[in-house]
N, C-alpha and C positions, 0 to 999 in steps of 0.2 A: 359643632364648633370646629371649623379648620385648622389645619396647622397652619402658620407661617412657615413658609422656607423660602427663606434668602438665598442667593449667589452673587457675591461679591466677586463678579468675574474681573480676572488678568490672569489669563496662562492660556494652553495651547488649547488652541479649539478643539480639536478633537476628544481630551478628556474630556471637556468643557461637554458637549455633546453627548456622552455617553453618560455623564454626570443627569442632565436634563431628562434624559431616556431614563433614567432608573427611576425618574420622579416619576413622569409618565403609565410607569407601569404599577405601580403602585396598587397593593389590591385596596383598600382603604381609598376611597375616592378625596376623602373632605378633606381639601388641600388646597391651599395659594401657591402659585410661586410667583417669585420676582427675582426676576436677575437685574442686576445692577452693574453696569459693563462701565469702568474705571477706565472710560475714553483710550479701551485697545486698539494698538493701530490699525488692524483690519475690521472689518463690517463681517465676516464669515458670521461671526454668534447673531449678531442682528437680524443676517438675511436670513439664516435657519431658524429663529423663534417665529421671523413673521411668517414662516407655511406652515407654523403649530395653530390649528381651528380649534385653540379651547380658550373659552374666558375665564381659566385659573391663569392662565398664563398674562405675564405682566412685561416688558423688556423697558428698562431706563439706561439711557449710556450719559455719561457725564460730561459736560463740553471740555473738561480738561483733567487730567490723569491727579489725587489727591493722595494714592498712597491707601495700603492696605487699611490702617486702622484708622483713618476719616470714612472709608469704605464702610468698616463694621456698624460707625457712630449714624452712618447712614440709613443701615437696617434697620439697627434698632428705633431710628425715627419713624421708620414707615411704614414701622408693624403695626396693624387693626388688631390681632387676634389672644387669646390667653396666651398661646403658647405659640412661640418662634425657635427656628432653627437657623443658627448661620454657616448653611454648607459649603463645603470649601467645592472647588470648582474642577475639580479631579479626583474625589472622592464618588463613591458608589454607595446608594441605598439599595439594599434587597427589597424583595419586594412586600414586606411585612413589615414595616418602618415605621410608615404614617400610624400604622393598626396598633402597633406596640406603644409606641409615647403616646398618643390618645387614651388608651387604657390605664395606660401608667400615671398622666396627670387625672382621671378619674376618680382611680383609685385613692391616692398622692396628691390632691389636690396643694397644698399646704408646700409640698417640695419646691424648691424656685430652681434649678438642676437636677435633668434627667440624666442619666448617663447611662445608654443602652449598654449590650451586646457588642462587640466588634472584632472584624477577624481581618487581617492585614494583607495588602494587594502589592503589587510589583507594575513598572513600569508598564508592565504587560499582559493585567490585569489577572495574574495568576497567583493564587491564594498563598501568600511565602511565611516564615517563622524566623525572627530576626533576636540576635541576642537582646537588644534594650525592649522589643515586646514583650520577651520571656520574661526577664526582669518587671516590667511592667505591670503584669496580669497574674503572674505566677508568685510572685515574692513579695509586691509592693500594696496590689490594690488589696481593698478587705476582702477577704472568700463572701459568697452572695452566692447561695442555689437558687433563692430568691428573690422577690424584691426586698429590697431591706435601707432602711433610711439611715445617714449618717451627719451629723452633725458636729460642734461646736471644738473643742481645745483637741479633742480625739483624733477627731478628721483633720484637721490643719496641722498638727506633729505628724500625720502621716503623709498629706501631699509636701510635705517640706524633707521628708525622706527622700519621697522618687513622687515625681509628676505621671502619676499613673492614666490621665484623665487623656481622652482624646477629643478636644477641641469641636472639630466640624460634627462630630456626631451628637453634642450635647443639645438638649431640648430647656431652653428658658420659659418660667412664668415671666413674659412681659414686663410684667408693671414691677416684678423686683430687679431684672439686670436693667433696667432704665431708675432704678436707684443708685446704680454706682458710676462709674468711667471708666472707660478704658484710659489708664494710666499712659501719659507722654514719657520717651526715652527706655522703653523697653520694648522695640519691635516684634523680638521675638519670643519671649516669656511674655506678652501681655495677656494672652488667654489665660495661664495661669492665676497671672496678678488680679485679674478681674474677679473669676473664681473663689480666690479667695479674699477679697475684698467683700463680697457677699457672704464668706464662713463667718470673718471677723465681725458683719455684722446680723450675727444670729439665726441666716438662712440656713434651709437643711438640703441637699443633696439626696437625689433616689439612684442607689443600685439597681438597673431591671437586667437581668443578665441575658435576656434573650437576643442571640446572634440576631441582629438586622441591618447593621452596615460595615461597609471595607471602606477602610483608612488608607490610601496610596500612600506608601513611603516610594520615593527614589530620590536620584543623586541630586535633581537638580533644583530641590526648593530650596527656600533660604535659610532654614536651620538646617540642613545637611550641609551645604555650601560653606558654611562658616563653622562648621565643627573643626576640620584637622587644623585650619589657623588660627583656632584657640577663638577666636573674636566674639565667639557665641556667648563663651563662658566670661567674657567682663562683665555682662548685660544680668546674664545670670548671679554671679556673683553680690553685684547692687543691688538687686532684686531683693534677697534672701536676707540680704540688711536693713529694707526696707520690712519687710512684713517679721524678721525678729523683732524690731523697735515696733510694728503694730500687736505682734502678740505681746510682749512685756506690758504695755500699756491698758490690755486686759485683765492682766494678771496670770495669762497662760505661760508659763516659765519656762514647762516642759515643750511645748510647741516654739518658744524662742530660743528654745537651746538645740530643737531639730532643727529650727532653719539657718543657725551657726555650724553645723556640723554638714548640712545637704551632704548625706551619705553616697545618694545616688549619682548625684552631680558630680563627686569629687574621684568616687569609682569610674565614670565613664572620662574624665579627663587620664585619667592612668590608662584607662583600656588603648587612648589615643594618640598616647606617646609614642609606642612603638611606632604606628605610619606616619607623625612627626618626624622622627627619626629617620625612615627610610628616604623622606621626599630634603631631608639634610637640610630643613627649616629650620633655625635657630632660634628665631623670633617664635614662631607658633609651640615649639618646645620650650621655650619659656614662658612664654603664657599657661599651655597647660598645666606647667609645672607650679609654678604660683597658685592656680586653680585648685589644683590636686594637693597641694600641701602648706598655702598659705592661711592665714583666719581670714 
């Protein structure tokens, strides 16, 4: 049974390319990929797939540019297989990736979210430790030596603490994230919202903590972009009023009272004031500030 792996390419070819190269090596051979190239101005990703001589390899470009999340709703339409991945296109699989989710949905059949192993990369592809990871892995996610399964009012008070999860390296059963939507007007939280639109409806998520892929953080994606001007955190904000009003409605009180509080959300708006302050943004200091200490 292959994995699907998806790439919803727009960004710089060269990640893009080193991204495609860690599929490639892959010790685990039973593998599709498909990129899906969101009509980038240049042809560079195009001419370099067609000297790739494998028929796992797939290349679609779009005759006109649709935007990240028509991009996803694309994947997930033109996935064949149990299980799909939607790698982001500047991320990096190790080479034990395919071998680990394969294993792990074997095992975990049942799980509809895999969430491996993940250690955090730099512009420049050098393995870095950033405060909101530490937060993230160290404080926020559940401790896992193992694989270990999580589910229902438990797991949803905890991602509504801190979004612990890392998006491009998750592994879907198919046929349950084509049960939900990616939610309109939240560009940047909608990996989360999705996530948990599948908690709320009685899906389980698998811990497999074995390291197999680097998550690129740098300055120039779009939730970094839009941190110091606050503009991240409105979207965020609505977000977390939206999934309080879906936990209430299950009767989870304590998971609508974390996503009232988003502890972690409202911590990293104060961490952000201070370089607010430095760049004498008034506007983005008051948006934080609302953020940080409004309901």
């Amino acid at each position: 049974m292959p994995l699907d792996i998806f790439i919803p390419f727009w960004g710089e070819p060269a990640y893009m390319i080193e991204t495609v190269e860690s599929v490639l090596a892959q010790e685990n051979p039973d593998w599709l990929l498909t990129v899906v190239d969101d009509a980038y101005p240049t042809l560079e990703i195009r001419d370099y797939l067609a000297d790739i001589d494998d028929p796992r390899v797939k290349y679609i470009r779009k005759e006109k540019n649709e935007g990240i999340t028509e991009n996803y709703r694309t994947c997930v339409a033109l996935a064949t297989e149990e299980v799909m991945v939607i790698l982001g296109c500047d991320d990096v699989l190790l080479p034990n990736y395919v071998d680990v989710v394969l294993k792990a949905h074997k095992r975990f059949p049942n799980a509809a979210v895999i969430q491996p192993g993940v250690e955090v990369i730099d512009e420049a592809s050098r393995v870095v430790t950033t405060l909101a990871d530490t937060v993230k892995q160290k404080l926020v996610k559940p401790r896992a030596k193992s694989c270990k399964l999580v589910s229902g009012e438990a797991i949803a008070r905890n991602l509504m603490h801190g979004d612990w999860l890392y998006w491009p390296s998750l592994a879907f059963r198919t046929d349950k994230i084509r049960e939900v939507e990616f939610r309109e007007g939240f560009p940047i939280i909608q990996d989360l919202a999705l996530v948990m639109d599948m908690v709320f409806q009685g899906d389980q998520l698998l811990i497999e903590p074995t390291l197999c892929f680097r998550y690129r953080r740098h300055s120039n994606s779009a939730s970094s972009t839009k941190l110091v001007d606050g503009s991240r955190f409105a979207g965020e904000r609505d977000y977390f009023e939206v999934a309080a009003a879906q936990a209430e409605e299950l009767g989870w009180h304590r998971a609508a009272r974390s996503a009232r509080l988003r502890t972690t959300s409202r911590a990293h708006a104060i961490w952000l004031l201070p370089k607010a302050a430095a760049t004498r943004n008034s506007a983005a200091m008051k948006a934080l500030a609302r953020h940080a200490f409004g309901k």
